[in-house]
N, C-alpha and C positions, 0 to 999 in steps of 0.2 A: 385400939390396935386390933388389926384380925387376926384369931388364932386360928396355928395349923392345927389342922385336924389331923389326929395320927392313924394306923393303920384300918384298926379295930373300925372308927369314927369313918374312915374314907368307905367301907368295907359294906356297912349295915348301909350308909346313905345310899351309898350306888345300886345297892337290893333294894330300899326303899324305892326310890326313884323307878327302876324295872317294872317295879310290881306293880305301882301305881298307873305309871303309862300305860300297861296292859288292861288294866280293870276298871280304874276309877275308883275305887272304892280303900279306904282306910285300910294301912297294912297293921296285921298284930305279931309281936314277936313271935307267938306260935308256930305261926303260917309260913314267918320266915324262915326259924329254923326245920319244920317239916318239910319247904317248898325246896330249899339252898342247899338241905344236907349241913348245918353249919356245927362244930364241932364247940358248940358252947349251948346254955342250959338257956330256956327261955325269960328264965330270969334274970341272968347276965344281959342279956339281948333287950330283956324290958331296961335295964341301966342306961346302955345305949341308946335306947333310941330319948331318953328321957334327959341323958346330955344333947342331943340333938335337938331336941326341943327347946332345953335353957339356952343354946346358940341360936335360936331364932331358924333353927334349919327344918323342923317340924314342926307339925303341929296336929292336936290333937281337936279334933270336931266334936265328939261326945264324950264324957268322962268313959263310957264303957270300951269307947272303939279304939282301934288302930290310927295309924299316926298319916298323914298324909304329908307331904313335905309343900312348903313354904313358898314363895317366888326367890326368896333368899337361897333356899334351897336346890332349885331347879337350877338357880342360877352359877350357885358353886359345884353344881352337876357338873354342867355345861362348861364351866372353866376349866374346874379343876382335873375332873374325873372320866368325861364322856370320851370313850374311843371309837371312833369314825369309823363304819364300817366300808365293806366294798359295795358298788353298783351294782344290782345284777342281774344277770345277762336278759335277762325278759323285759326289764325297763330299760335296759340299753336299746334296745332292739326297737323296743315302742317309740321312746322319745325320737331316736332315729329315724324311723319310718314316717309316724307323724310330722317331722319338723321338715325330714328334707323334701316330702312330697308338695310343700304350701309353695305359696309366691313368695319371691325373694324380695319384694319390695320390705323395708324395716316396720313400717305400721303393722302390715299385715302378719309378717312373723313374730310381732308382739302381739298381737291379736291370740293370735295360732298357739304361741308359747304356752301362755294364761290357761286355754284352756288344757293344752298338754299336762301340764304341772299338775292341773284341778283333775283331771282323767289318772294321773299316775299317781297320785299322792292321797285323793278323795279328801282332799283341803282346798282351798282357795290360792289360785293363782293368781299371781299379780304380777304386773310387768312397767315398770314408769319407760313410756314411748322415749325415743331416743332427741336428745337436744338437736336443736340445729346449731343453735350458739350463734359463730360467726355466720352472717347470712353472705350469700352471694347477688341474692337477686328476694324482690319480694314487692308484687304487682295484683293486681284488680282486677275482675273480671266480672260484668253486671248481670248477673240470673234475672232481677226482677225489678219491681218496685220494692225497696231497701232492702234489694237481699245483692250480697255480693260475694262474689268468692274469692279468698285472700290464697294468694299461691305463695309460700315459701322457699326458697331454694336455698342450700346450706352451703358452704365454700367444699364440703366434703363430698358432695353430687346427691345427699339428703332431703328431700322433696316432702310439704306437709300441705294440703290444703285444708281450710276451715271456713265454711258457711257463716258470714256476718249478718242476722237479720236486726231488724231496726234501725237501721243505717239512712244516712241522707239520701232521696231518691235522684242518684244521679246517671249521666247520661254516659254511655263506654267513651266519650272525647273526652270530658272530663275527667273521668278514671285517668283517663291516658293522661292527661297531664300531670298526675299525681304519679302515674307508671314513668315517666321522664325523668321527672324530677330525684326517685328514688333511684333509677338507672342510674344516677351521676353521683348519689350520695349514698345509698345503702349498701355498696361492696363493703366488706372488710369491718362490717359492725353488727352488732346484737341489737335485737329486738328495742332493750334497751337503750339502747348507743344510736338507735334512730331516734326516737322520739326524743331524749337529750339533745341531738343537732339539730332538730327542726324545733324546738325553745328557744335554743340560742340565736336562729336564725328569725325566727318571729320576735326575737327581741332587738334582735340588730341591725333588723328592717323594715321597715312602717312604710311599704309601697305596698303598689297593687296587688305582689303577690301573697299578702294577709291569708286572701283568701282559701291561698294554693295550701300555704303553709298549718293551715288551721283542718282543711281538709284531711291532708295527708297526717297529720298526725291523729286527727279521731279515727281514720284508718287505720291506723300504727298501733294505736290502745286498742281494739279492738280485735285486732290479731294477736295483740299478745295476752288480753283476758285481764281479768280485774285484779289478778294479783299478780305482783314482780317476783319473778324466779321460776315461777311455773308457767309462765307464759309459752313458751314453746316447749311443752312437756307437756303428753298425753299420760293417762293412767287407764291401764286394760287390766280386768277385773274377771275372775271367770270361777263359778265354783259357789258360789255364796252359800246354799243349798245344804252344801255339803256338810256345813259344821251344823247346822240344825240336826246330824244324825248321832251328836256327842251327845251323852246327860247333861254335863256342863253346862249345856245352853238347851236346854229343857223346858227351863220354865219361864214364863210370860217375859218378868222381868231383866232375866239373863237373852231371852231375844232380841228386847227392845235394844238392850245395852250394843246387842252384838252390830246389827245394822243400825244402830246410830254411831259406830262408831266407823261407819266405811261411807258416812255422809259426807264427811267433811274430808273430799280427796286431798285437797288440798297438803292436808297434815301428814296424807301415805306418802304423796311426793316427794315432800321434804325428809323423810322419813327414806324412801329410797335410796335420796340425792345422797342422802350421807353415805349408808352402803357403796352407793357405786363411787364416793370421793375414797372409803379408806380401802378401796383396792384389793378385795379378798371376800369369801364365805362370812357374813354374819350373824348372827343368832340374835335378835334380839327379842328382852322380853319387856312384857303390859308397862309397867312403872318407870320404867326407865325414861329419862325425862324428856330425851328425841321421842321418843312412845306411847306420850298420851292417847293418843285415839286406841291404844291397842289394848286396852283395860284389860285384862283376864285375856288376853291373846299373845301368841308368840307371833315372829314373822324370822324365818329362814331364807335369807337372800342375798347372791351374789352379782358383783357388776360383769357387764354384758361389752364387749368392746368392737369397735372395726378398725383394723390395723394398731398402731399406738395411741386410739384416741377411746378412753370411755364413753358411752353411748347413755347408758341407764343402769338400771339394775335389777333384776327378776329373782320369783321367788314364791313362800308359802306362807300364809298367815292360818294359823289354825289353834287349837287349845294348845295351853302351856304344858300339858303332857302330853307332847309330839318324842315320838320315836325319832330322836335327834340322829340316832345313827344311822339308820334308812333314808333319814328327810337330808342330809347334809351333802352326800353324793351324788342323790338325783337332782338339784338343785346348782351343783358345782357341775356336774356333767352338760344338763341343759344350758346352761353360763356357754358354755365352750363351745357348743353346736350351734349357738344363736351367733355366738360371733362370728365363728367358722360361716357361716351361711352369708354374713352383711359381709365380711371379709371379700366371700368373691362374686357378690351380685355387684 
């Protein structure tokens, strides 16, 4: 059962917490009470922090040093404790400036966002491209020998193209006939929900058109990418850079970790997708179990919308000692200004 932490217990953690984000470095009861002004002996304050320890909420790196808090810790920060501060006016201004000067097309102001967030935050921005979902239209276009370009059109007026190389080398008639066939059958379905109907359809008919059918659906898998759910879902990345200026990732082995954990987009997407399903600012940290990729990383990220319909969700992946209360409003604010922007392109 979890205990509430009483005044005293809520009082030292959230100093803990402060002190750490600012420095990095182990806090000691000392420090605390010389830095806070706090009206108790440093002995008392060593008691403290050494219940916060036995709660799993510290933890101590050298028997000599100060205490650094925990993911557990950061975590009951974050819930319990953190108050959100205001935007202010200089990053208003910027995100401002930057976002509303780009193209309205939604690729490119996720593009644009990413690096905003990485420029204002000096963390990694990150942005899951906006779904198309229900498609309106989605047709062929032959660049080359097996290269082709797959054009997508969203029922919402959402437009994605994606270069298919390795593809069968065919001729623009034959695209077109594959562009026909989807004319008549891919309104009003997902990426998924084609390639389901042209199954059913190569299953329920053994004529001539095999061919057409077989076609069009190695086209269909190939616009929507080797794995289901992120198939029409881009991820914009910007900033990486920037967390190699924290100690935390210092050394050889904490680099490796860091950029192998931004290999596998796949797991940011889905990781996104949930953000932008529960509707609001999330905080989340390394361990948590939608969170794997994010080992010893936080990510701050809200969903992005156009009209009543979510799109994605944008945001900051950087060390788990993020200035949650600086990082929360700029993150909510840019939320609002992405929308605002797909809202009236």
């Amino acid at each position: 059962m979890k205990k509430t932490l009483s005044p005293r217990l809520r009082t030292i953690l959230e100093l803990v917490v402060r002190d750490y984000i600012k420095t990095a470095e182990p806090v000691a009861s000392e420090a605390l009470v010389k830095r806070h002004g706090l009206n108790l002996s440093s002995a008392t304050v060593r008691k403290v922090l050494a219940q916060l320890e036995e709660m799993g909420l510290l933890a101590q790196p050298h028997t000599s040093s100060g205490r650094t808090p925990t993911e557990a810790g950061l975590r009951t920060y974050v819930r319990e404790i953190l108050a959100v501060g205001q935007l202010s006016e200089a990053n208003r201004t910027l995100i401002d400036r930057e976002l509303a000067g780009g193209p309205p097309q939604a690729e490119a102001v996720c593009a644009l966002c990413s690096k905003v967030l990485s420029n204002v935050t000096r963390h990694m921005g990150v942005v899951s491209g906006p779904s198309l979902e229900i498609l309106k239209n989605l047709y062929f276009v032959r660049l080359g020998p097996g290269e082709i370009l797959a054009v997508m059109v969203g029922a919402g007026g959402l437009m994605r193209n994606k270069v298919l190389t390795g593809q069968e080398n065919l001729s623009q008639d034959e695209l077109n006939q594959v562009n026909r066939y989807l004319a008549e059958e891919a309104p009003g379905l997902t990426l998924d929900g084609i390639r389901l109907k042209i199954i059913t359809a190569m299953g329920d008919e053994k004529r001539a058109f095999d061919r057409l059918y077989e076609r069009a659906f190695r086209l269909a898998q190939a616009s929507a990418g080797a794995e289901a759910g992120q198939a029409d879902r881009d991820l914009f990345m910007e900033g990486r850079g920037n967390l190699l200026e924290y100690p935390e990732f210092s050394e050889t082995e904490a680099m490796r970790a860091l950029f192998t954990a931004f290999e596998d987009k796949r797991r940011l997407i889905n990781l996104l997708n949930e953000v932008a399903q529960a509707g609001q600012v999330r905080i989340v940290l390394g361990s948590e179990a939608a969170a794997a990729a994010l080992s010893g990383l936080a990510l701050v990220a809200s969903p992005y919308t156009r009209g009543d319909r979510t799109l994605g969700a944008l945001g900051i992946i950087g060390p788990q000692r993020l200035d949650y209360s600086e990082i929360v409003p700029v993150v909510d604010y840019a939320a609002r200004v992405v929308s605002g922007i797909l809202e009236n392109s």
